[in-house]
N, C-alpha and C positions, 0 to 999 in steps of 0.2 A: 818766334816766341810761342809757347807755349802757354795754356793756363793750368792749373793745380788742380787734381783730383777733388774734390772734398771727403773729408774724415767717413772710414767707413765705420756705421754702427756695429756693433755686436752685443746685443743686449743694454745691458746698464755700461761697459766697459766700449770703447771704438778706436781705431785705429786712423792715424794718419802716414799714411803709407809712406810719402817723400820725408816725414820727419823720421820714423823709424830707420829707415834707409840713411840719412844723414846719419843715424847714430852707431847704426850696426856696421857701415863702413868705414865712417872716422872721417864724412864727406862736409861736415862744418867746420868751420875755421880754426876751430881748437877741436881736441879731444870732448867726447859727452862720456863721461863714463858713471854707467847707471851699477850703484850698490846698496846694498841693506843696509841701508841705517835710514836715519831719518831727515837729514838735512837737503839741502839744494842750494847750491851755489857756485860764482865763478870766481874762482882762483888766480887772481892777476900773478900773482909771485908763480903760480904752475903752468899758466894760460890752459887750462881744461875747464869745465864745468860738472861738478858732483851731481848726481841725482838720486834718490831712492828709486828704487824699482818700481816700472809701474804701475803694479800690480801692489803696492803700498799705498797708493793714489785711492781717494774716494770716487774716482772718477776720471773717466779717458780725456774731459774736456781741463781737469785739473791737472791732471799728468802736463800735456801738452800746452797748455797757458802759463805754467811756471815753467815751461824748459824754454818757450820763447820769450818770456820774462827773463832767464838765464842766457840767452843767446842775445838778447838787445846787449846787457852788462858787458859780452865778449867782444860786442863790437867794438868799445870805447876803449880798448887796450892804444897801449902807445906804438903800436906798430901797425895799426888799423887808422881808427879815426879817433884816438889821441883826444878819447873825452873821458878818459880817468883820471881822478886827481886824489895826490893821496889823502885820505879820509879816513877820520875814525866812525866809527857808529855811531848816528847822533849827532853830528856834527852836519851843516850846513850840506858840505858839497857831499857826502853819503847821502840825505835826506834828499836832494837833487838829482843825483843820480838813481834812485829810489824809484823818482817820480818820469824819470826817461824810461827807465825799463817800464813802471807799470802802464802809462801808457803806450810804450811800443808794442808789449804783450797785447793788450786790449785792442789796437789798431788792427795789428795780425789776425789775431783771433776772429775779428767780426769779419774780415775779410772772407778771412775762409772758413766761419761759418761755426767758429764754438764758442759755446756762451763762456767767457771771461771773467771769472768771482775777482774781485777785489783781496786782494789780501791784507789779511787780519792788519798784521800791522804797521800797513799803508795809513791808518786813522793816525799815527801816531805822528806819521813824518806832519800831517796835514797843518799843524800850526807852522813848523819850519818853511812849509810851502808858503803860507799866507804872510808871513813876515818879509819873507824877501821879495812876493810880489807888491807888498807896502813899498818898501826899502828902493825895490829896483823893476821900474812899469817892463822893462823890457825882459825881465825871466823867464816870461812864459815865452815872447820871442825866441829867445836863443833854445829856450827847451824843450819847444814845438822842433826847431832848425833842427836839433837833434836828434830827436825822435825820429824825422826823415828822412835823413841820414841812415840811421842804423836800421829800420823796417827794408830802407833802399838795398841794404846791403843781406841781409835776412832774406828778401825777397825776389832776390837774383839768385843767390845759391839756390832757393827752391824750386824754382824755374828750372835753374840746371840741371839741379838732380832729377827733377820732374820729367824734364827731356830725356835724359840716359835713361830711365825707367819707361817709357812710350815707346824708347826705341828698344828694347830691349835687352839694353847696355848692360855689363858689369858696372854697377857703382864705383867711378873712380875715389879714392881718399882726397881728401884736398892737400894741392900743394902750393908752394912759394910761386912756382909758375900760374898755380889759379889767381893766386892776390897779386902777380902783376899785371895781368891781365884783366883786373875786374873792374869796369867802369867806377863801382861806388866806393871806391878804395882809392884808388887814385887820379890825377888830376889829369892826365893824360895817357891814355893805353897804348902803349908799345906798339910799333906795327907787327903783325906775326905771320910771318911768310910761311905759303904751303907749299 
C-alpha cells in the first residue's frame, strides 16, 4: 500500500495530482468530464460526472471538494454499491443522499489535507436531515455505513492510481475487470491467477 501525495500548491490555485490523473485518463469508475459551463454533477441515467473547468473554480481546494463530493454520488449507482434511489430534488432520499456525499467529500478532503466549504445548499437539506433523525434514531447509522462504504471505494482507486504514478506507470482507464477485482465493490474478489 501506498499513501497519497498531498495537493501540490501553486499560488491561490493547487493541484492534486492522483485526482488530475483519475480524470485525464478516465481512471475513476465512471467518465469525469470537465466543460465550461457552470454546473457539477453526476449523471446516473449517463454514469459520468459533469464538471466546470477548473480554472472556473474560486479555488483548487473547491475544484477538488466538489469533484469528490461528485465521486462519493458515483459510488451509489446500482452497479456499485446500490445506494441510489430514485429521488427528486427536495425530496427526502435526494436530501440523504446529499448528506452522504457531503460528508464523504469533507471525510476525504481532511484526510488529504484540503480545507472543505460546505455548500451553500447543504443549509437547505438540513431540516430534511433533522426530521428523519426525529423520525428514525438510526439515519445517521446507516448514513455514517455509507459514507464508508463510498470514501472505501474512493480511496482505493486513489491508492491505485497513486501507485501506477510512483511507479512510473501509464495511468490505466478503469475497467469492469477493475470493479471485479475491488475489495470495496464486492463481497468477495475473485482469485486472479498470474
Amino acid at each position: 500500500q501506498c499513501s497519497l501525495k498531498p495537493p501540490v500548491h501553486e499560488g491561490e490555485m493547487f493541484s492534486f495530482p492522483v485526482i488530475d490523473a483519475m480524470i485525464a485518463n478516465n481512471a475513476w469508475i465512471c467518465p469525469i468530464k470537465l466543460e465550461k459551463q457552470n454546473d457539477a454533477y453526476y449523471s446516473r441515467r449517463m454514469d459520468h460526472i459533469v464538471m466546470p473547468l477548473k480554472e472556473q473554480f474560486y479555488s483548487g481546494e473547491n475544484f477538488y471538494g466538489t469533484a469528490l463530493h461528485e465521486m462519493t454520488h458515483s459510488t451509489g449507482s446500482q452497479n456499485r454499491l446500490n445506494r441510489l434511489k430514485a429521488a427528486r430534488f427536495g425530496d427526502k432520499e435526494y436530501a440523504r443522499e446529499e448528506l452522504v456525499a457531503e460528508l464523504g467529500a469533507a471525510l476525504l478532503c481532511q484526510q488529504i489535507g484540503i480545507l472543505k466549504h460546505v455548500k451553500e445548499d447543504s443549509a437547505t437539506y438540513l431540516k430534511s436531515w433533522i426530521k428523519e433523525l426525529e423520525e428514525s434514531p438510526d439515519f445517521i447509522k446507516t448514513v455514517l455505513s455509507d459514507v464508508k462504504k463510498a470514501t472505501a471505494v474512493i480511496s482505493f482507486r486513489m491508492q491505485e492510481v497513486q501507485q501506477q504514478l510512483d511507479n512510473g506507470q501509464q495511468i490505466r482507464p478503469y475497467t469492469q475487470d477493475d470493479a471485479a477485482l475491488d475489495p470495496t465493490l464486492v463481497d468477495e474478489v475473485p482469485f486472479k491467477g498470474t
